[in-house]
Phi, psi and omega in degrees: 000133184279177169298324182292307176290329202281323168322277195304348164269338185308311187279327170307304168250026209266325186270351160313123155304292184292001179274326169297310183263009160290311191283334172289339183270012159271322147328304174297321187277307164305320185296320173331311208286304197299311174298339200241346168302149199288174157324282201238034173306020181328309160333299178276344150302334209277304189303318163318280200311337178287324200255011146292329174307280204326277177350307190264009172254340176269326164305310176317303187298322183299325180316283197303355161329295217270329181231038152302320186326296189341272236304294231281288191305324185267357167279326188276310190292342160286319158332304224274350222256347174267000000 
């Protein structure tokens, strides 16, 4: 798969419904697990608070994903402008 298709699925599914709303009610659901866990439940706050982390790093990778084509065209065009 070229960069050019990894974009356009990257934006399909970034624009999903049902991919949107697995991630926010899982989003929801770790943060919950994090705010209501006791003092001293450090395990489960540890785990909550990686997979929100997780959760926004994989949205993060779809973006940059999703606009390489972008970023790879405005680069060579400054390359080519020097």
């Amino acid at each position: 798969m070229d960069a050019n298709e990894k974009a356009r699925r990257a934006k399909e599914i970034m624009e999903d419904e049902v991919f949107l709303s697995i991630f926010d009610d899982l989003d929801e659901r770790f943060t919950a697990d994090w705010r209501n866990s006791q003092p001293a439940d450090t395990q489960k706050r540890e785990t909550a608070w990686s997979a929100i982390r997780v959760l926004g790093d994989i949205k993060s990778r779809l973006h940059s994903m999703a606009n390489a084509p972008k970023v790879e065209a405005h680069n060579n065009r400054n390359a080519a402008k020097r």
